[in-house]
Backbone as numpy.savetxt, mean C-alpha at the origin, in Angstrom:
# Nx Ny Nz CAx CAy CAz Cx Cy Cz
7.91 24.02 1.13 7.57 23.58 2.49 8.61 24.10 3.46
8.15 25.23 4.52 9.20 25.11 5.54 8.82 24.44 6.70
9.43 24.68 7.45 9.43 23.74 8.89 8.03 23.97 9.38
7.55 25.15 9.77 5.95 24.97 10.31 5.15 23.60 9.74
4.91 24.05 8.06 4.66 23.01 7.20 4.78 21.55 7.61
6.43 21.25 7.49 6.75 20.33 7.78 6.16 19.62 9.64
6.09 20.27 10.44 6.16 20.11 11.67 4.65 19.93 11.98
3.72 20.60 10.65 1.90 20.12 10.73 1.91 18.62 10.09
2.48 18.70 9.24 2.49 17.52 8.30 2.66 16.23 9.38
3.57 16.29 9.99 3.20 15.09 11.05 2.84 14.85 12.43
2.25 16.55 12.43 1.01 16.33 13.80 -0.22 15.60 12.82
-0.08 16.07 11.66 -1.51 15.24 11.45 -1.61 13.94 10.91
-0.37 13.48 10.66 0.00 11.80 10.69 -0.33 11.17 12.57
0.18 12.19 12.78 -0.24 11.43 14.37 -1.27 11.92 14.78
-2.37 13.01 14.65 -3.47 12.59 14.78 -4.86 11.84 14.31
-3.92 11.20 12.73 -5.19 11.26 12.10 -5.04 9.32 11.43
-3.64 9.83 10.85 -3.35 7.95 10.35 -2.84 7.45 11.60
-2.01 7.83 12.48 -1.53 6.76 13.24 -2.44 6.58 14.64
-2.76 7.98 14.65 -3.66 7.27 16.07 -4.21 6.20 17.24
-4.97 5.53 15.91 -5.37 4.27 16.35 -4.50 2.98 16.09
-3.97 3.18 14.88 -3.18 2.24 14.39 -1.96 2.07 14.70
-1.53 3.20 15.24 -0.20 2.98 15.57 0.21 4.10 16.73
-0.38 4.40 18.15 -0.26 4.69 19.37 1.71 5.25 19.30
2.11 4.67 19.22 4.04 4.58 18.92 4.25 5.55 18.37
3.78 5.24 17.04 4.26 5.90 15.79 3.28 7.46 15.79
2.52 7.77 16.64 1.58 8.81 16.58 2.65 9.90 17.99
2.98 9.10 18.72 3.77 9.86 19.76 4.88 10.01 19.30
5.93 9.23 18.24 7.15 9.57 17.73 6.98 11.19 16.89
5.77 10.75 16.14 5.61 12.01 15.25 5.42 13.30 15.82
4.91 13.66 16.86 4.57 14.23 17.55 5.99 15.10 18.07
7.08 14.12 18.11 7.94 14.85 18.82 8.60 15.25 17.69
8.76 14.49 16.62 9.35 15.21 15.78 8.91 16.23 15.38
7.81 16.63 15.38 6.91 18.16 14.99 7.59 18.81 15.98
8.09 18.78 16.91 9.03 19.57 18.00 10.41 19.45 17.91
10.81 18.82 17.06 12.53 18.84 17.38 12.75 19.30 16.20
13.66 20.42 16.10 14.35 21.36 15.18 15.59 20.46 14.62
16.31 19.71 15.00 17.27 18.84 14.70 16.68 18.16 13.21
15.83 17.19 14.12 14.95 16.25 12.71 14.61 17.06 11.90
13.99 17.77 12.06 12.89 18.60 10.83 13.95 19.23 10.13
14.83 19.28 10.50 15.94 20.47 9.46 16.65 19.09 8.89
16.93 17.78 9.43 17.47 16.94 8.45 16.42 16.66 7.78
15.26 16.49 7.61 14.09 15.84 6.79 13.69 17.01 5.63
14.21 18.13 5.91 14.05 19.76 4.75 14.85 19.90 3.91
16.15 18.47 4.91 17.87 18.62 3.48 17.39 17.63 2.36
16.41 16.92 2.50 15.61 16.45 1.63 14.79 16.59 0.62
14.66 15.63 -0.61 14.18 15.67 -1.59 12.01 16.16 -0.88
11.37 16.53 -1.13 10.10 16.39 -0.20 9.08 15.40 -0.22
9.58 14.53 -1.70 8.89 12.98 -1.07 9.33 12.46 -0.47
10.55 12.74 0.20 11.40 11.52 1.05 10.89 12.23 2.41
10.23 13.28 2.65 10.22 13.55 4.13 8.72 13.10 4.90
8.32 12.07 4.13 7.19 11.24 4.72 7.24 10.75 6.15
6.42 10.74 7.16 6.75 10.53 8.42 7.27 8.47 8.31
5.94 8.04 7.82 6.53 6.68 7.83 7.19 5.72 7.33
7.71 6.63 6.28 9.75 6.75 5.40 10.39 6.74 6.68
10.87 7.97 7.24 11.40 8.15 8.41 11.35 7.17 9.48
10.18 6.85 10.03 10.17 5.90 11.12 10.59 4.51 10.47
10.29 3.93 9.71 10.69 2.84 8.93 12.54 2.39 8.88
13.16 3.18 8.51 14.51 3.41 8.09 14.94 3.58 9.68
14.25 4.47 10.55 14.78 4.09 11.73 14.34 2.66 12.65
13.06 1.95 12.21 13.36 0.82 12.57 14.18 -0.32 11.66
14.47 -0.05 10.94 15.37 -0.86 9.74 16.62 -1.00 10.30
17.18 0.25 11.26 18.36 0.66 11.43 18.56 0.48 12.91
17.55 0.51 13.63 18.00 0.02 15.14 16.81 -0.25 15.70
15.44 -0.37 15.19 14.53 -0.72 16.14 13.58 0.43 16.09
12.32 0.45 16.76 11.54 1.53 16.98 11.86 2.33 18.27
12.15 3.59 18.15 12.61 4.16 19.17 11.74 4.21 19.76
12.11 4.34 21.51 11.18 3.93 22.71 10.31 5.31 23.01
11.33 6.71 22.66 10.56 7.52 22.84 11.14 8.95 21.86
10.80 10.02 22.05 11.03 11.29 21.28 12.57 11.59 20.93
12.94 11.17 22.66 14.10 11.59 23.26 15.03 10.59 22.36
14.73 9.40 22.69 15.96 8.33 21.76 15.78 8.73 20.16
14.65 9.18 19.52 14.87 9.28 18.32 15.35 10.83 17.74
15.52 11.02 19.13 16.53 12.80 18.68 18.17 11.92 18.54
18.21 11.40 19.63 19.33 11.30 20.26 20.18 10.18 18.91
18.99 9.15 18.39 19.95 8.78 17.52 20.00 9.04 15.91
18.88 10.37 15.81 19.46 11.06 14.62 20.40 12.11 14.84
21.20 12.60 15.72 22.32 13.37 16.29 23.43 12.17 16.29
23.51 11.20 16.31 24.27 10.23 16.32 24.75 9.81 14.95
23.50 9.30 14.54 23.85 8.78 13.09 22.82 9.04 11.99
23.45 10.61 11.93 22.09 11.28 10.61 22.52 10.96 9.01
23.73 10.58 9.29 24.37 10.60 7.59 23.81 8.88 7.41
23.92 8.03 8.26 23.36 6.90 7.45 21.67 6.79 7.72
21.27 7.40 8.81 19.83 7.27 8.18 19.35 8.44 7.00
20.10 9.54 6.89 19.80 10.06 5.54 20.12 9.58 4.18
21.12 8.29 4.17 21.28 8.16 3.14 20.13 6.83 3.18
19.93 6.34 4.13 18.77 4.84 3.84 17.53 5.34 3.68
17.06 6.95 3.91 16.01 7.42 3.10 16.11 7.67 2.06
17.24 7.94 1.32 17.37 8.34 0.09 17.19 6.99 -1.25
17.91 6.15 -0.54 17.81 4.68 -0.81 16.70 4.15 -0.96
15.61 4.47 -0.16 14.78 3.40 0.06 13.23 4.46 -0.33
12.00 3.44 -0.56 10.83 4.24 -0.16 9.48 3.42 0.05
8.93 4.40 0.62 7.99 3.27 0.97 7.00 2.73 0.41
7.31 1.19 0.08 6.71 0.22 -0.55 5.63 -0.58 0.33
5.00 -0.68 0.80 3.86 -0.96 1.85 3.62 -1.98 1.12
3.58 -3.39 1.51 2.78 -4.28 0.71 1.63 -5.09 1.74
0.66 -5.00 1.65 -0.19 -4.91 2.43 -1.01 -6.24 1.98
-0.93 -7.82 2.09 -2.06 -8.73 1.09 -3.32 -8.79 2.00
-3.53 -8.09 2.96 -5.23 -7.75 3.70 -6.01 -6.60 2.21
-4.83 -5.78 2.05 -5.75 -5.20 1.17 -6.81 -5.79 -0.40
-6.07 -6.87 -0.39 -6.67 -7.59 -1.75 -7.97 -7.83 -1.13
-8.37 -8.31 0.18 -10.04 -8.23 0.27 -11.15 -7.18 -0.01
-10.27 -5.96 0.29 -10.83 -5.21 -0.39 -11.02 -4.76 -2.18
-10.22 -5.49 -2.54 -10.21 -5.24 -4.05 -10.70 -6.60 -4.62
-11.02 -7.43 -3.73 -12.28 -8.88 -4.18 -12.96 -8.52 -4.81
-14.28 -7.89 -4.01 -15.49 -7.96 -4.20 -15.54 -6.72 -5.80
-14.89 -6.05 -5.73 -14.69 -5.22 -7.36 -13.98 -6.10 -8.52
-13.47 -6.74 -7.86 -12.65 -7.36 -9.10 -13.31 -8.35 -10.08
-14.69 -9.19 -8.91 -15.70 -10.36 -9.51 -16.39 -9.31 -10.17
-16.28 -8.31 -10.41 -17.37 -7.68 -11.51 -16.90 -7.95 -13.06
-15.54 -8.10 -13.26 -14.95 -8.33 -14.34 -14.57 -9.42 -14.53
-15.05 -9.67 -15.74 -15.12 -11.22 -16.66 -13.81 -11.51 -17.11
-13.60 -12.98 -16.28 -12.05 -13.28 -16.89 -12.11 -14.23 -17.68
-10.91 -14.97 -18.00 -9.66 -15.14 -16.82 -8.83 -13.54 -17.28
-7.96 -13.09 -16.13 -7.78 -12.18 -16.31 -6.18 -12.03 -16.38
-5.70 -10.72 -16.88 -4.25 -10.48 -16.74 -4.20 -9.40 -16.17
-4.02 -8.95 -14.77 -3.16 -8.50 -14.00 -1.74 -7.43 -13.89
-1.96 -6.31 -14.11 -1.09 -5.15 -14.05 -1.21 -4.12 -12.99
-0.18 -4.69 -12.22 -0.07 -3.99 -10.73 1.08 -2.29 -11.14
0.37 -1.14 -10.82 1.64 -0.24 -11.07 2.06 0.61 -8.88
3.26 0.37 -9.09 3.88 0.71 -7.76 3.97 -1.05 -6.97
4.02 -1.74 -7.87 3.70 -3.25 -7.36 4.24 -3.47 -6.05
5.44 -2.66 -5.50 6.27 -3.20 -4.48 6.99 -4.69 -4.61
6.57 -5.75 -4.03 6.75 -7.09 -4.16 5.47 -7.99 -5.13
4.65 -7.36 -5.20 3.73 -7.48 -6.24 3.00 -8.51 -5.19
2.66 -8.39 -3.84 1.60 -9.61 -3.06 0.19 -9.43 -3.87
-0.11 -8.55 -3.98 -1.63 -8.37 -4.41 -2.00 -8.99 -6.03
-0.82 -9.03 -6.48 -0.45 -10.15 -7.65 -0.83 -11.45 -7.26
-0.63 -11.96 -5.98 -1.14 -12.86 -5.25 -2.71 -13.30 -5.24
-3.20 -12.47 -5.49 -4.75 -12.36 -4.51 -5.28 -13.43 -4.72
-5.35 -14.29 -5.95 -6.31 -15.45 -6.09 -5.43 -16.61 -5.56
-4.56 -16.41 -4.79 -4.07 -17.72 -4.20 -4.47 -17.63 -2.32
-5.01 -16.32 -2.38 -5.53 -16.33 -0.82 -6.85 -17.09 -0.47
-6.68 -16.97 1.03 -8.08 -17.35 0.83 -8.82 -16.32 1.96
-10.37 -16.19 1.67 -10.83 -14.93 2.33 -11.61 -15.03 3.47
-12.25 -14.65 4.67 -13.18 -14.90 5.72 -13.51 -13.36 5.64
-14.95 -12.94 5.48 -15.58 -12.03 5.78 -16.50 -11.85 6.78
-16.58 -11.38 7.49 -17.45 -11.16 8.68 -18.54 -9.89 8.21
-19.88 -10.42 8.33 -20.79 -9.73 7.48 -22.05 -9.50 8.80
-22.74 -8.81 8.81 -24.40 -8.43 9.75 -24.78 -10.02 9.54
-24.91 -10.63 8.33 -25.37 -11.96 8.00 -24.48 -12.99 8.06
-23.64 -13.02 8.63 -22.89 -14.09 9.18 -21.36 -13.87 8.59
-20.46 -15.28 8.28 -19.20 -15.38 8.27 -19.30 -15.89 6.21
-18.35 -15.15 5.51 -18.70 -15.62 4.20 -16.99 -15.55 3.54
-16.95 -17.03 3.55 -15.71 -17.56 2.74 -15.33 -18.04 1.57
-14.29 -17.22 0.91 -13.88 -17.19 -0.18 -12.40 -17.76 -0.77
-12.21 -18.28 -1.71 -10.82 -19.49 -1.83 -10.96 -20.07 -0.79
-9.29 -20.27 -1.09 -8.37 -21.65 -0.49 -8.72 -21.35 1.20
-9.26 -22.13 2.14 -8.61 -21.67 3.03 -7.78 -22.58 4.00
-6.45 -23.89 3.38 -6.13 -24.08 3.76 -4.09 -23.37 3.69
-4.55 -22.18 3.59 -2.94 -21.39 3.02 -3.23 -20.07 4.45
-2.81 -18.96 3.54 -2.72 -17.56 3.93 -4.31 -17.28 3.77
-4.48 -16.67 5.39 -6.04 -16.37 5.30 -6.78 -14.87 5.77
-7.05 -14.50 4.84 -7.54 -12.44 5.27 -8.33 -12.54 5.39
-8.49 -12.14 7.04 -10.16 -11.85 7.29 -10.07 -10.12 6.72
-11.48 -9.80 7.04 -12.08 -8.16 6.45 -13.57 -8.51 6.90
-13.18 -7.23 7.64 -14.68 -6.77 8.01 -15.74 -6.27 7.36
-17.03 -6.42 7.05 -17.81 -5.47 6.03 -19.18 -4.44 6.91
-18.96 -3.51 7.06 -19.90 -2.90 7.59 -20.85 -2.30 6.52
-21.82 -3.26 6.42 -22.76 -2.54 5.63 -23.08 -3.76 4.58
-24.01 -3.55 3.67 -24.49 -4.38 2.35 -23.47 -4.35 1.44
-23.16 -5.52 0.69 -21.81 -6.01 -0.09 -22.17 -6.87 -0.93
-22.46 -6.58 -1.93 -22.15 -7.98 -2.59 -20.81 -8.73 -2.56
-20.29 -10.00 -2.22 -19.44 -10.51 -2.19 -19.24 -11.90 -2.92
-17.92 -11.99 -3.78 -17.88 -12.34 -4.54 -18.19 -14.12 -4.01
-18.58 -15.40 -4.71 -18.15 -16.82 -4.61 -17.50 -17.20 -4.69
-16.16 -17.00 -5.29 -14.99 -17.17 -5.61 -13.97 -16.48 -6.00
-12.54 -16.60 -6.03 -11.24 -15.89 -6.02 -11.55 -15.86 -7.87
-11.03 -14.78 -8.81 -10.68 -15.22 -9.84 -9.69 -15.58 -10.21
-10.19 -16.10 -12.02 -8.67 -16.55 -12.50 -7.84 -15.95 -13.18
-6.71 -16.20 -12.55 -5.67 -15.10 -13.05 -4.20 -15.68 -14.02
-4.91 -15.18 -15.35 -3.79 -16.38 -16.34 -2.17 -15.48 -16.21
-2.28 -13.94 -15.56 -1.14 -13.21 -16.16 -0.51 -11.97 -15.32
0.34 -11.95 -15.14 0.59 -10.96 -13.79 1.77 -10.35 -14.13
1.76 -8.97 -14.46 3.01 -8.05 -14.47 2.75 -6.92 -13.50
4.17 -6.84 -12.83 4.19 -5.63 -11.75 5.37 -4.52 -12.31
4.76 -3.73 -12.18 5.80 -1.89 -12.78 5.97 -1.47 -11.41
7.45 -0.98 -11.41 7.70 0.11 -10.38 8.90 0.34 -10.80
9.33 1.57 -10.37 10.50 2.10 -10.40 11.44 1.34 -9.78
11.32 0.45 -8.61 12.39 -0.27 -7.95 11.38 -1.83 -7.08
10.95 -2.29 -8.35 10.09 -3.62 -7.95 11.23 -4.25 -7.01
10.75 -4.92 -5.93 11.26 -5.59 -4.83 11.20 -7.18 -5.49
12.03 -7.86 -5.09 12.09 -9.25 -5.22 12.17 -10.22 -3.67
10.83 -10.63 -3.85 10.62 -11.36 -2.33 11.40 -12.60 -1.62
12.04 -12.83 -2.85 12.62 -13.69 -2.74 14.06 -13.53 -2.03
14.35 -12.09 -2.03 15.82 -11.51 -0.73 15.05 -11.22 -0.18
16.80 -11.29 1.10 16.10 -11.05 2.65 16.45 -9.75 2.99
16.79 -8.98 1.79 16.94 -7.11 2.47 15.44 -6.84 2.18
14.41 -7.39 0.69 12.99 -6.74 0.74 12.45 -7.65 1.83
12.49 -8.33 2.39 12.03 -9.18 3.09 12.02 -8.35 4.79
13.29 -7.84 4.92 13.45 -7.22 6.29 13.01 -5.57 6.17
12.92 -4.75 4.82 12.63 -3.54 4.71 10.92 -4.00 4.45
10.18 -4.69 4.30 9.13 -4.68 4.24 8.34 -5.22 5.45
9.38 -5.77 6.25 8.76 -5.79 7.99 9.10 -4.79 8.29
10.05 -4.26 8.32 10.40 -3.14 9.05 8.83 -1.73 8.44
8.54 -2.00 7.53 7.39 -0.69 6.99 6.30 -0.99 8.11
6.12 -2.36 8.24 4.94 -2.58 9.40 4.94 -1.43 10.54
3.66 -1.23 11.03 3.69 -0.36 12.10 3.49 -1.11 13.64
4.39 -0.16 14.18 4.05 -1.47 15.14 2.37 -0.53 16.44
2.02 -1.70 16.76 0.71 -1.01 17.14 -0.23 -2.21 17.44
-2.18 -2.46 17.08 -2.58 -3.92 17.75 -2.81 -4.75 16.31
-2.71 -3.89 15.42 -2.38 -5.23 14.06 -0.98 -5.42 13.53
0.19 -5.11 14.59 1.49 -5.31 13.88 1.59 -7.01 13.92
1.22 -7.61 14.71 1.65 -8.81 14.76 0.40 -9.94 13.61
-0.47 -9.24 13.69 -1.31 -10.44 12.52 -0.78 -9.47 11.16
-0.41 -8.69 10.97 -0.04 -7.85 9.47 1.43 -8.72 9.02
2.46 -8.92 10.16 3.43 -9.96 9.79 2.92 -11.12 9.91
2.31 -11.69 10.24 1.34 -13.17 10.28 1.14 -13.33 8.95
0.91 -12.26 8.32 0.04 -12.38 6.68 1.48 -12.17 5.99
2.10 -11.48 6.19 3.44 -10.88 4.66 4.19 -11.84 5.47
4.37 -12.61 6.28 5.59 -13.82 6.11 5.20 -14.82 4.79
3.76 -15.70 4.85 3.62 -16.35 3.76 2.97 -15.51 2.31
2.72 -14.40 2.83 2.05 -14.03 1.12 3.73 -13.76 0.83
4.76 -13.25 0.88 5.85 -13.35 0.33 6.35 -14.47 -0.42
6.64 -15.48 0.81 6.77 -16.93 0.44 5.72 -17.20 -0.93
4.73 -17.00 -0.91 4.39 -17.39 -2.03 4.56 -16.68 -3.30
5.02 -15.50 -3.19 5.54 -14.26 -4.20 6.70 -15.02 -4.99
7.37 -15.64 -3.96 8.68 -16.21 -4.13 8.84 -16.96 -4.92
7.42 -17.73 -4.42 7.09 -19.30 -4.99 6.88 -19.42 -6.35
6.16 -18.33 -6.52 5.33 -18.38 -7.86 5.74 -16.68 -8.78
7.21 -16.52 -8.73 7.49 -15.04 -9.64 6.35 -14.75 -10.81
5.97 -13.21 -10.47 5.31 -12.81 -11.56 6.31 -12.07 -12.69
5.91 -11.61 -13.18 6.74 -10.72 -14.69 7.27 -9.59 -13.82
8.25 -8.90 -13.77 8.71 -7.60 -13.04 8.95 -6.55 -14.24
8.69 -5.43 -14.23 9.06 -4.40 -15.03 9.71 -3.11 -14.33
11.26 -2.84 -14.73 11.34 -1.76 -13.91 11.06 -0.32 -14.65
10.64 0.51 -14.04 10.59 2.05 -14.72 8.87 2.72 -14.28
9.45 3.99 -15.06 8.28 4.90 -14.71 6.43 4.16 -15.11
5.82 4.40 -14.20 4.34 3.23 -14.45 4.30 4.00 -16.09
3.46 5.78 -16.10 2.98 5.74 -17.11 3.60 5.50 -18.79
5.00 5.69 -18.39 6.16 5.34 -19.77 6.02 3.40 -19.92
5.89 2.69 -19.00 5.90 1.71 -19.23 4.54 0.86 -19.55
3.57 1.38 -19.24 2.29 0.81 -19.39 1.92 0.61 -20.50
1.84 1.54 -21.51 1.73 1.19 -23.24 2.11 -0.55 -23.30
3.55 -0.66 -23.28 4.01 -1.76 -23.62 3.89 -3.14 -23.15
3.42 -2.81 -21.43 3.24 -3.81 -21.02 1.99 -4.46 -20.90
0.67 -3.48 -21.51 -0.35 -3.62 -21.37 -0.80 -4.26 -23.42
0.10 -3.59 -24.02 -0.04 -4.32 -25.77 0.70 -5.74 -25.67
1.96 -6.02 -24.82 2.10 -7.58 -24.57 1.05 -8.41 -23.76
0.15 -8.16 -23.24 -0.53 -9.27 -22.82 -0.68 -10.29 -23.32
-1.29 -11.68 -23.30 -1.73 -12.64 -23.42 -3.47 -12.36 -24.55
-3.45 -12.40 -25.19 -5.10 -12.59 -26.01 -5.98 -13.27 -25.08
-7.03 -12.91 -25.16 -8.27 -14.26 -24.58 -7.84 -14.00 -23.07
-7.21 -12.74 -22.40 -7.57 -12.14 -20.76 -7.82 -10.77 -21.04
-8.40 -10.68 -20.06 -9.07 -9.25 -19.71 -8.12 -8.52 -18.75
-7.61 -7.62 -19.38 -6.01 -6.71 -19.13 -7.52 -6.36 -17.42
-6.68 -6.12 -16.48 -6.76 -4.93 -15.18 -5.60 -4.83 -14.97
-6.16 -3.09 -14.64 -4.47 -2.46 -13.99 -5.27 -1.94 -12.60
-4.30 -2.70 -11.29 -4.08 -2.35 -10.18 -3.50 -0.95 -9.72
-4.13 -0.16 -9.02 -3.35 0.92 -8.37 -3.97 0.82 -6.73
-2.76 0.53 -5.71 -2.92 0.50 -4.40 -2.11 1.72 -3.61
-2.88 2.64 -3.39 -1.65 3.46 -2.75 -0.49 4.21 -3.34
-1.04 4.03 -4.87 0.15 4.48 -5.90 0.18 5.54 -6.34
-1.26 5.95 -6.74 -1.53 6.94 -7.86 -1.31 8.61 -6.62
-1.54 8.40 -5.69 -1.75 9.19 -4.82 0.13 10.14 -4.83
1.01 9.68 -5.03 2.12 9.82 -5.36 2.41 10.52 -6.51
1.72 10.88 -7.63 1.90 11.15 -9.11 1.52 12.74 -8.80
2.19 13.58 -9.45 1.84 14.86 -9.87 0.58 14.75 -11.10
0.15 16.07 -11.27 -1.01 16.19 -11.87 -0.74 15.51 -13.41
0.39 15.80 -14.15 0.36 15.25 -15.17 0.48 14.05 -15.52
1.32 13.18 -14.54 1.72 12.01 -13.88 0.25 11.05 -14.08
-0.50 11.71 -13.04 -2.22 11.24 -13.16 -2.97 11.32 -14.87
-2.78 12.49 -15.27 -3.42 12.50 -16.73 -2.37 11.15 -17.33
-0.94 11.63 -17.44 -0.47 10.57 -18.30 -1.25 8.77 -18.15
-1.17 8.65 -17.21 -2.03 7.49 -16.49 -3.61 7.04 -16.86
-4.21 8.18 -16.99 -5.49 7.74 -17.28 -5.60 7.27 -19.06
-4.56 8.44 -19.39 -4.27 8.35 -21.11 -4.10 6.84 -21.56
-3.12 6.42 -20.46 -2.64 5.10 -20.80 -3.65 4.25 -20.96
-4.54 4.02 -19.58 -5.31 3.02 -19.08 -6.38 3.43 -19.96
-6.97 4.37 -21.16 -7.93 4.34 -21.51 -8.50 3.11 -22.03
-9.39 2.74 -22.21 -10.43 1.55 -22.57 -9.92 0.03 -21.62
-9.53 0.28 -20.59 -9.32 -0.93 -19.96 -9.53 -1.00 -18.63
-10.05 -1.78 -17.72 -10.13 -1.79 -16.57 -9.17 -1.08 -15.42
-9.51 -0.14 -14.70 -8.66 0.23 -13.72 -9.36 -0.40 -12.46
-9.24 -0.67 -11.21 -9.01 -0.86 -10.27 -8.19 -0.36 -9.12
-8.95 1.06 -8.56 -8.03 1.87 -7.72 -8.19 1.23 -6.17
-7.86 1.34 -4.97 -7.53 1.32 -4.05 -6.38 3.03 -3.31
-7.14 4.00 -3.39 -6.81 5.60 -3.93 -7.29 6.62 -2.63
-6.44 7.17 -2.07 -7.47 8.71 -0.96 -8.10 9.36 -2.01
-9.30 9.75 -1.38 -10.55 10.38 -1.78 -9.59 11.48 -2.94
-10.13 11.39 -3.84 -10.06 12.56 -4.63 -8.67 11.96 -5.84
-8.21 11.18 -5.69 -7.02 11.03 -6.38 -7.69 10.74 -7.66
-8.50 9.27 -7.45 -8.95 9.18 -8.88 -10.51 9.62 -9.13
-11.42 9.48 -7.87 -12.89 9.66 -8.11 -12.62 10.72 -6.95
-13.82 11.73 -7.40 -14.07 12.72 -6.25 -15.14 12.41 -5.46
-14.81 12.01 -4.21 -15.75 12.09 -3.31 -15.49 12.63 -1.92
-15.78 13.14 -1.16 -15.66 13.92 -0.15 -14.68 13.56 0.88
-13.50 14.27 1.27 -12.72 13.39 2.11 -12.93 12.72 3.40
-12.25 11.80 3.67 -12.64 10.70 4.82 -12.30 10.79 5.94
-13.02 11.28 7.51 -12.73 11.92 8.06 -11.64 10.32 9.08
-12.12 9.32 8.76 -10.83 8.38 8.94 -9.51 7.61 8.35
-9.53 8.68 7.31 -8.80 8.29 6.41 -8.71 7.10 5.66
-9.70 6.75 5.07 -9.46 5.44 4.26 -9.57 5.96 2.86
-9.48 5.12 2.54 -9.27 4.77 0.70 -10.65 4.43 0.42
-10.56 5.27 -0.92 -11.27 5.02 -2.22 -11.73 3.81 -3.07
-12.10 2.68 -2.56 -11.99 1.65 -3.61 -12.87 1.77 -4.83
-12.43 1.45 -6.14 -13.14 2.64 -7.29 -12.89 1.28 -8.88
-13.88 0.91 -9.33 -13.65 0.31 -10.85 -14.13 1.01 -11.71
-13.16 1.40 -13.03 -13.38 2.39 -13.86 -13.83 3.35 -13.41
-13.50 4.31 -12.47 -13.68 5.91 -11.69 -14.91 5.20 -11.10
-15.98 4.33 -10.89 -17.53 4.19 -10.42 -16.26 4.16 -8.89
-16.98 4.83 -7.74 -16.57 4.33 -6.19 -17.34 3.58 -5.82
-16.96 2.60 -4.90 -17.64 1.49 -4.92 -18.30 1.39 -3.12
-16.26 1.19 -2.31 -16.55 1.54 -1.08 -15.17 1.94 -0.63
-15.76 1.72 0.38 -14.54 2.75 1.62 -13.33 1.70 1.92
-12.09 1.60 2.67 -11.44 0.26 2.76 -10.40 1.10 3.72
-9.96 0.30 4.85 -9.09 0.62 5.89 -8.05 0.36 4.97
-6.68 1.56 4.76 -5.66 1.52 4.02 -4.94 0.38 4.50
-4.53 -0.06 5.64 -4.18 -1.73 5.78 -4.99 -3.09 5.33
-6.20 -2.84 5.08 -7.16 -3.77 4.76 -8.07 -3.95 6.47
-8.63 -5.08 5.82 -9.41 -5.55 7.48 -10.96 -5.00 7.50
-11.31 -3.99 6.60 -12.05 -3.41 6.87 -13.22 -2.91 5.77
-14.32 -2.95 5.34 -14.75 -2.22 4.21 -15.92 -1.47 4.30
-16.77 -0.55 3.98 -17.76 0.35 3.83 -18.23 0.52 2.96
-19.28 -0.40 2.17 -20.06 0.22 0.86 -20.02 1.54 1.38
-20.29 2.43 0.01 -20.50 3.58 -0.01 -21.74 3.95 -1.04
């Protein structure tokens, strides 16, 4: 990757993911596709670390969201050695519990009670999911699912859905990642606000990860640290008997090199997957000219899903 490369790579974060979602973060990027400063510190880099919303993250971690192009030249000329080393440090763990509505209505297809294997877990919220409770807004009215006197995700459904009656049950929950977060500190606690974008769902997206944390907290699942596909064998032959193993992938698999992906499928053979995936990672289907995700059980695609949640599209 040289700089041209680099300097498309996040014109098309800002024209394409942040746009709508994040107005800020679409004009920050923008300038950085123009400043020779940034782009040559983001090239002294490993090239997964030169993700645009790595970058913006670590600079709101570190002083706030810069107001404009100009301040975020001005304070990577200032202080490039510690925001290069808090990229190096850190990555982005997005934990998103809107997205579990989208991974509802796939999940009631499988007969539980179930055990639960999140890989890239982050804080493992989506480990959460059956303690949420759901509001769907449907052509046919308003259709609610769990608790809803807790943490409550609405999601939009455009289109025909079957939707599930109830949250399932979930006897068993292990999360893999290379650097699983513990919700229970207040550095994952402040690096996982800080991933928020700020934009017109920054303030209900922290509305939701203040208590789905709290309850992360509340209720620890199993943590595993290390590589997903080296660790999956083992953590998937310890289960519990009498549950039905699913393995979660949100935003994860999309990260894996090609063999990375084979090793993965090798693993997961004969057991439920559950992707949440951009077009093509695990099922091929034509890419999305709004960028959403893949929602996919056992490779079948099911529907479409706004990568924050909120949103879904039979397909």
């Amino acid at each position: 990757m040289d700089r041209d490369d680099l300097a498309a790579r996040y014109r098309r974060f800002a024209d394409v993911e942040a746009a709508v979602a994040s107005p800020q973060y679409a004009a920050l990027a923008r300038a950085v596709a123009e400043d020779p400063l940034v782009l040559d510190l983001l090239l002294d880099l490993p090239r997964i670390k030169r993700q645009p919303n790595l970058l913006l993250a670590v600079l709101r971690l570190l002083g706030g969201v810069p107001a404009d192009g100009a301040q975020l030249h001005d304070r990577v000329a200032a202080d490039g050695d510690r925001i290069r080393a808090e990229i190096l440090t850190r990555a982005t763990q997005t934990n998103e519990p809107a997205r579990a509505a989208s991974l509802l209505p796939a999940l009631a297809r499988v007969e539980g009670p179930l055990a639960l294997v999140e890989v890239g877990c982050s804080a493992g919220l989506l480990l959460q999911l059956d303690r949420y409770g759901y509001r769907y807004a449907t052509a046919a009215g308003e259709h609610r699912v769990g608790r809803q006197d807790g943490l409550l995700v609405d999601c939009t459904v455009d289109g025909e859905l079957a939707l599930p009656a109830d949250v399932p049950q979930v006897v068993h929950r292990v999360g893999i990642d290379r650097n699983p977060l513990d919700p229970a500190d207040p550095d994952t606690v402040a690096w996982l606000r800080a991933l928020v974008w700020p934009g017109p769902q920054h303030d209900a997206r922290l509305a939701r990860l203040d208590p789905a944390l709290a309850l992360a907290a509340a209720h620890p699942h199993e943590r595993v640290t290390g590589d997903l596909v080296e660790e999956l064998p083992g953590v998937l032959a310890g289960l519990p008997d009498g549950a039905t193993p699913v393995v979660l992938a949100s935003m994860t698999l999309v990260y894996l090199d090609d063999d990375a992906r084979a090793g993965f499928a090798e693993a997961t053979a004969g057991v439920h997957v559950l992707a949440a995936e951009a077009p093509g990672v695990v099922v091929d289907v034509r890419p999305d000219p709004h960028d959403r995700v893949v929602v996919s059980l056992d490779g079948e695609p099911l529907h479409l899903a706004a990568p924050h949640g909120g949103a879904i599209t039979p397909l």
